[in-house]
N, C-alpha and C positions, 0 to 999 in steps of 0.2 A: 584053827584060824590064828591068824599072827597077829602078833598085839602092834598097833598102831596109836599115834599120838598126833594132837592137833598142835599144830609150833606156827609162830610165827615168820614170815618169811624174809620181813624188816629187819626183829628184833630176835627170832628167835625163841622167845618165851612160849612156854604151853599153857593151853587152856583146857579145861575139864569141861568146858561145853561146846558144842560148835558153832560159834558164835562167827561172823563173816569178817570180823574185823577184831584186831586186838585190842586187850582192854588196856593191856600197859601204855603202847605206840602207836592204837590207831593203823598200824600197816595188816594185809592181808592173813588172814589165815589157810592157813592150806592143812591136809588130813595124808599125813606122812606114813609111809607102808615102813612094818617091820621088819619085812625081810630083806627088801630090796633098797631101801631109803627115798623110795620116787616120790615125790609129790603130787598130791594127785587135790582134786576139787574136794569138798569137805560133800557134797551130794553122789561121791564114790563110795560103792560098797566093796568093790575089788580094784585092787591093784593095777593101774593100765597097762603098767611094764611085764610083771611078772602075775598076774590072774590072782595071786592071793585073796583070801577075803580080808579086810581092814575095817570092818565096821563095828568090832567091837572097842565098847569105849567102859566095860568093867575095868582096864588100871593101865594108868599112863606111862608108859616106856618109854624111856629118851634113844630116838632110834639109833641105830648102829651108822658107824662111818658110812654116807649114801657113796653108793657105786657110782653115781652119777648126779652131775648137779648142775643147774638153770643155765640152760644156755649152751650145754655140753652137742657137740655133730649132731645130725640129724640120725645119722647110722644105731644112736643110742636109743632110739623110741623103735620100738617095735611096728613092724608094718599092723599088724592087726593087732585088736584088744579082744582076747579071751578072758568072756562074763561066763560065770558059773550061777546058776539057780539051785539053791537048797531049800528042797522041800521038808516041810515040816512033817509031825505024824500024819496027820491029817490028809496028806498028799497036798498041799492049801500052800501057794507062794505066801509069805511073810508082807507081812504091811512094812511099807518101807517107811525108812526112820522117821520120824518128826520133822519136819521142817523147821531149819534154822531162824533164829529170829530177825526181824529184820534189823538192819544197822541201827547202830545206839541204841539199842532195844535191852531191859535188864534180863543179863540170863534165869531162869525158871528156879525157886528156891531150893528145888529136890531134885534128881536125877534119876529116874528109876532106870535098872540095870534089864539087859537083854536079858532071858533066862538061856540057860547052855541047851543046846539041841534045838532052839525057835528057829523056826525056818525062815528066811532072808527073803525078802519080794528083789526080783529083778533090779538092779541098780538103773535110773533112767541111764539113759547117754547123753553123754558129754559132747561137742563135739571139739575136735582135736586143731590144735594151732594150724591153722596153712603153713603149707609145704614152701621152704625156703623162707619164713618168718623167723627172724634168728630172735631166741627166748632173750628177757630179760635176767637182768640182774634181781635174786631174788634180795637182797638187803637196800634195795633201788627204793626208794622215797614212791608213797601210792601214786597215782595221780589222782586226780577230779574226778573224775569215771570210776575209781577203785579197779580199773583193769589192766594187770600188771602188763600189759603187752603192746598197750598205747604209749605213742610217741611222748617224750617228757615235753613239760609247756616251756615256751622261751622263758626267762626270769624277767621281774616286772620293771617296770624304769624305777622303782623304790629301792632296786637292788644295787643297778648302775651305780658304781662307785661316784662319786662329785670329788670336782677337783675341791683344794683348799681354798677357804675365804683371803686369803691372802694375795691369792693372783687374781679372784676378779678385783681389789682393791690395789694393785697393783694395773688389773687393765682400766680401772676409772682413772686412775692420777696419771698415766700415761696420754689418755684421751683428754681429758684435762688442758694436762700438758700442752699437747700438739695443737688445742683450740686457741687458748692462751697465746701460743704462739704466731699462730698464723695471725689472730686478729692483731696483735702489737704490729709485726710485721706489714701489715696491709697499713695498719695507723701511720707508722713510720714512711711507708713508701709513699703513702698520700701526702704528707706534711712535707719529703724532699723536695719531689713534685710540685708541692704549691711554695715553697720559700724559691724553688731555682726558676719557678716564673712570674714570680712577683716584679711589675713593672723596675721599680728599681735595682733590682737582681740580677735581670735577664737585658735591660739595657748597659748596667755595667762591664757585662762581658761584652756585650755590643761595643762599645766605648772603646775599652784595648785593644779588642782586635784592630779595628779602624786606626788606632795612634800609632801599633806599631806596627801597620803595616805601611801608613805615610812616614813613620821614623826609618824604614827600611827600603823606600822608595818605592816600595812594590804598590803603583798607583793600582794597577788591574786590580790587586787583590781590593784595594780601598775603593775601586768604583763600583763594585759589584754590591759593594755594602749602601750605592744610591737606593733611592727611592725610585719608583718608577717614572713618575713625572721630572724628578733631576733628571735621570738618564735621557729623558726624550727632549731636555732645552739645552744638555750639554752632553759633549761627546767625550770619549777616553783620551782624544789630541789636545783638545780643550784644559781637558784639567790637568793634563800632565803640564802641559804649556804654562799654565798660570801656579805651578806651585813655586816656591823659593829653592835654592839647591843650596842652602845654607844647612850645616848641622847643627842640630836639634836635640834634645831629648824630653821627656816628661816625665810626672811622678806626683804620689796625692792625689788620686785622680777619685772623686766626692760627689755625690748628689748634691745638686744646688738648690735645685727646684724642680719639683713632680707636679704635674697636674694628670686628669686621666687621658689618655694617649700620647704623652709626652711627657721627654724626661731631660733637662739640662744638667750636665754634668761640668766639673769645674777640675781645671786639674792646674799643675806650677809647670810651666814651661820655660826650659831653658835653652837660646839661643844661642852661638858662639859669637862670643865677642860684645851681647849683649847682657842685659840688668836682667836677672829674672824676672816674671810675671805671671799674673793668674790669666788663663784663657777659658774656653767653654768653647763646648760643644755639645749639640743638642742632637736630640734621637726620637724620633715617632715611629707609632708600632702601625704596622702596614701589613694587613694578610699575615697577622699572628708572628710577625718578625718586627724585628728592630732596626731602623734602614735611617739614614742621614738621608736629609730633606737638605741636599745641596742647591745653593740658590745664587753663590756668589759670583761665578761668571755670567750667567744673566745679569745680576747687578752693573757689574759693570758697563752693560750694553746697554743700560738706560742711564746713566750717568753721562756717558756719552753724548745718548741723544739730548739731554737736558743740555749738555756744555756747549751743543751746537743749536742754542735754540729752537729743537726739532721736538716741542715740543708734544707733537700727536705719535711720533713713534716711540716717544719716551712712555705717551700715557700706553700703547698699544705694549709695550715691552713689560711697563709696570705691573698690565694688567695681567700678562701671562708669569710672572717671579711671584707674586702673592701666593699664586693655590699651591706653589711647588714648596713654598714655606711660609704659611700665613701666620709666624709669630714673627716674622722677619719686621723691626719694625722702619727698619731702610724701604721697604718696598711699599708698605704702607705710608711714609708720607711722602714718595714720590707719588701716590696717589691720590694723597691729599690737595698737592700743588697742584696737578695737572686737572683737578676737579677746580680748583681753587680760578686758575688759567681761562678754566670752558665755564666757568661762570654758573654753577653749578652746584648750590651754596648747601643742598640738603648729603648731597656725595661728597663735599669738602667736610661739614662737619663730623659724620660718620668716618670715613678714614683720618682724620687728622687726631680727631680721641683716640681710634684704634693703635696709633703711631705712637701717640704719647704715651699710652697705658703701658703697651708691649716694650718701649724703652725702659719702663721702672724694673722689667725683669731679666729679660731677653737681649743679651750681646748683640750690637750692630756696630756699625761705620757712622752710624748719626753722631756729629758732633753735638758741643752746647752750641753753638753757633747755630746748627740745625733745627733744634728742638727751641730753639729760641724764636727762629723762622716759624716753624708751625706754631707757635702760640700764639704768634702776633697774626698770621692767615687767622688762626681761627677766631679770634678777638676782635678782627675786622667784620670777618663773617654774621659773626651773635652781634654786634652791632650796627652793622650797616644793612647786611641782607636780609639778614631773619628776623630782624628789627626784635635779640632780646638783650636787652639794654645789662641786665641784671647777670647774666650768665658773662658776657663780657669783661664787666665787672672780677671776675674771678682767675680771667684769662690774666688781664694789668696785672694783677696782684703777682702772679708766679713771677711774668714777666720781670717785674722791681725787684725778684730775687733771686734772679743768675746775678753770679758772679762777675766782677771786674765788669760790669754794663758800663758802657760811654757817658757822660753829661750828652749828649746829642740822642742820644736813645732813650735814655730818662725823660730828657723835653718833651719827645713825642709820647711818650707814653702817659706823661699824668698832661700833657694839653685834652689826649683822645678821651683820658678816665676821666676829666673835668667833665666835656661833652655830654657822656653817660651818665654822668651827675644831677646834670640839669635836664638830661631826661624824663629822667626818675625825679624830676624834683627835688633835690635832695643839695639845696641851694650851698649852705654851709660846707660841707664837704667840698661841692666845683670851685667855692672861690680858695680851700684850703690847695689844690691840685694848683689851681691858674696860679697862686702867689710863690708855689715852691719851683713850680717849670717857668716863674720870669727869673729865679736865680741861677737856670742851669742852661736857659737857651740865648741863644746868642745871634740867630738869623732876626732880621726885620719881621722879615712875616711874621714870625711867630711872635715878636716881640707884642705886635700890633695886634693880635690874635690874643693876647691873655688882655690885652686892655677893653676888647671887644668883649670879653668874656666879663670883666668887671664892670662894664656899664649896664651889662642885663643885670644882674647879680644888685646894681646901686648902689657898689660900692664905693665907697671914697676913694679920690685921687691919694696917692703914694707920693 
């Protein structure tokens, strides 16, 4: 019988019992022939390569260089395995060996030896690897199974290398980054967006365009910057016809006054041959655009009709120049007068305020002379139509303070405020009015008119 040794197929080490697994490494043990170096199952009694018996385990031999090793052709395994039966004296097959213990099991504290000449019982069979199963690597890691012939397991995601801490900190401050950015960006584009249409922003560029395209004669380009109701009371013949062919420039061009849907602009215009000066021009926002509410050759067509007495086409003209520019306040008191005219004292006082107010801001053709007119309409009106004595009272007053006023305009006005004096009661006052209009009138009538006033009053003869 040839001496055989139990080795490890991981590590190599021997073991003196047949234990299934090593005690060093944990890897397989396999029961190694001495003659041939096969490796055979540790529940082998013979040899499968060469028929040897190998089941003596009296003394451990490190076997000789194997003729063949795991994994070697198929040509290397022998088509069939010749078992030998050695019968004992007895003619009695052998009890076969002990059965190995089971895994992590502590090997038996003593070993009792075969005695020489005991007869061997039949080695069970093994059965033999499928044909075209190419063997393992015997120094190959166990698997799960302890069966060296099983597929190895994938490695576990513990094993997958990870990149460095570095680069996911490197991908946050990147993302970071690009949020930071976008949102400033979005901030920034909102805030252009709201400063370039801010009414006084977006009517400014309105404004230049318009100036210099009447500085450069190109009327087309400056009519298109109308409003829609200019365009439909005036035509492109119209306003080319009515502009000056004098040169021109501008500069300073300033917000003067904002209210919501309109914007007056003030700029220094210089004429040839003339004194510079401040002018204006106004801009209202129409369908989300900034468009010039041209009003001024209508103007002039009710000017017209006023000069020739015509009265009802003036009111009918007046009435169509308002909505095209109701800060206009030329248009508004010819519609004050033409109310004034048709006797009509609740549509006189509404446009004749609206006249006066829109003069305190808004550029027109109204003289003082004009506006001096409506005050005295409307001062007639609060006193004689609408019968309110008091409100009149405040009309005289403004009156007494234009400029360079006549002695013959003075007369009439403190004779009417005396009037509304004694309306009101208000005795002291009428005869202070009657005593200062006998210094400044000079007609009989009226002369005879402050005397008439001072005999209601009971005042003493002068």
């Amino acid at each position: 019988m040839s001496n055989a040794a139990i080795l490890c197929t991981q590590c190599g080490a021997a073991s003196a019992t047949p234990l299934s697994q090593c005690a060093k490494c944990g890897g397989k043990n396999t029961r190694v022939c001495g003659g041939c170096g096969f490796q055979n199952s540790l529940a082998k009694n013979y040899c499968d390569k060469c028929g040897n018996p190998i089941s003596d385990l009296g003394t451990v031999v490190a076997p000789p260089p194997p003729t063949a090793i795991p994994g070697a052709p198929k040509s290397d395994i022998p088509a069939t395995v010749v078992k030998h039966i050695v019968k004992g004296p007895l003619g009695k097959k052998d009890p076969p060996p002990p059965a190995a213990p089971a895994p992590g099991a502590l090997p038996p504290a003593k070993m009792k030896a075969v005695e020489p000449g005991a007869a061997l019982g039949p080695a069970p069979s093994a059965p033999l690897p499928v044909a075209g199963r190419q063997a393992r690597d015997q120094f190959a890691a166990p698997s799960v199974s302890n069966d060296p012939w099983s597929a190895v397991a994938p490695p576990q995601a513990d094993d997958v290398p990870k990149p460095p801490r570095w680069i996911g900190t490197v991908r946050r401050t990147v993302t970071v980054a690009f949020a930071t950015f976008a949102v400033v960006a979005s901030l920034v584009t909102v805030w252009y967006w709201t400063e370039n249409n801010k009414p006084e922003n977006a009517s400014h560029r309105a404004a230049i365009q318009y100036l210099e395209a009447l500085r450069a004669r190109n009327y087309a380009a400056a009519y298109s910057q109308f409003s829609e109701s200019a365009r439909k009371y005036c035509t492109l013949d119209e306003f080319v016809a009515s502009r000056d062919t004098s040169t021109w420039a501008w500069s300073g061009l300033r917000v003067d006054h904002i209210e919501p849907g309109a914007v007056l602009l003030a700029y220094e215009l210089a004429i040839e041959g003339a004194a510079p000066r401040t002018d204006r021009v106004l801009f209202v926002e129409e369908n989300k655009k900034w468009v010039r509410p041209y009003s001024w050759v209508l103007m002039r067509k009710v000017e017209e009709a006023f000069e020739k007495n015509n009265a009802d086409m003036g009111l009918i003209l007046a009435q169509a120049a308002a909505p095209v520019n109701p800060r206009d306040p030329m248009a508004r008191g010819y519609l004050c007068e033409a109310a004034y005219y048709r006797k009509s004292p609740g549509d006189t006082e509404r446009q004749c305020l609206a006249a006066i107010e829109l003069s305190r801001v808004y550029p027109s053709n109204l003289t003082l002379k004009s506006l001096y007119h409506l005050h005295a309409i409307l001062a007639d009106t609060y006193k004689n139509a609408l019968r309110k004595p008091e409100l009149a009272l405040d009309q005289f007053a403004q009156m007494l303070a234009f400029p360079s006023i006549s002695p013959a305009d003075q007369c009439e006005i403190l004779l009417a405020r005396s009037e509304a004096y004694l309306t009101l009661s208000r005795p002291g006052e009428a005869l202070s009015d009657a005593d200062r209009a006998g210094q400044l009138c000079v007609r009989s009538q009226d002369l005879a008119y402050i005397q008439e006033i001072r005999r209601k009053l009971n005042a003493p003869n002068q």
